[in-house]
N, C-alpha and C positions, 0 to 999 in steps of 0.2 A: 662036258659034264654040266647041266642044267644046276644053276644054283639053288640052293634049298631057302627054305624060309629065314633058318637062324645063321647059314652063310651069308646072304643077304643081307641081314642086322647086322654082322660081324662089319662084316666089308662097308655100311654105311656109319657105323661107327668109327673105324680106322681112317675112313677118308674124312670125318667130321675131323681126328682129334687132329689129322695134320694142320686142316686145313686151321684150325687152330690156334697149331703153333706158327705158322706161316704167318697171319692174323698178327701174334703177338711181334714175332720178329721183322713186321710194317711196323707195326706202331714202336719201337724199340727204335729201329732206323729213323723214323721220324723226327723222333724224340731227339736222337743224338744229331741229325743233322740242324734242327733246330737250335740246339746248343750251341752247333758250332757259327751258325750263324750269328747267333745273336753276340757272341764273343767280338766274331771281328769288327775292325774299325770303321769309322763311319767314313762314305767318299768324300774327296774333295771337291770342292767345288770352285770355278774357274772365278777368279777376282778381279783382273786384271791387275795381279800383282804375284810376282814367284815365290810360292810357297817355303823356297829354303831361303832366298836372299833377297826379296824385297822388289825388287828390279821391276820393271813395269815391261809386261807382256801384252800378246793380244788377244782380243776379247775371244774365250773359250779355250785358252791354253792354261795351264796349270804350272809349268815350268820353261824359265829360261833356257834353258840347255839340258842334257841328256846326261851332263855333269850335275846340274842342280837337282836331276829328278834321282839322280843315284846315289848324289849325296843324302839326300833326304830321307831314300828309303832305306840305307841302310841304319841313317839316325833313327827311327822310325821302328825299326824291327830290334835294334837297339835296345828301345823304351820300351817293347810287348816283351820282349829275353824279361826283361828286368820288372814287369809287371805296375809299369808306370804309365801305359796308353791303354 
């Protein structure tokens, strides 16, 4: 069935308002992945020195051990529960 003049207008208005709302729930997602970005904490960065206990490490590492890095992070996630980081 050949489409008519005002099916035509129907059908390019219908595919506008989706396209739309699609449009808005981009910018909606953006919005909120932004947020969440901007929430989380800033990276560490390597000091040559371990972040939970001081200890001197080698250049580009962040932690002594795999105990200091779990001690850390669970201190860490601790501080965001509790709305202190």
């Amino acid at each position: 069935m050949p489409m008519t003049r005002s099916s035509a207008s129907l059908w390019r208005k219908r595919r506008t308002a989706s396209m739309d709302d699609a449009d808005r729930a981009d910018a909606e997602l953006e919005a909120m992945l932004a947020a969440g970005l901007s929430r989380r904490s800033p990276s560490l960065k390597p000091c040559m020195a371990c972040h939970n206990c001081s200890d001197d490490v080698a250049e580009g590492v962040l932690f002594c051990s795999s105990e200091c890095r779990d001690d850390w992070e669970k201190r860490n996630a601790a501080r965001r529960r509790s709305g202190r980081a």
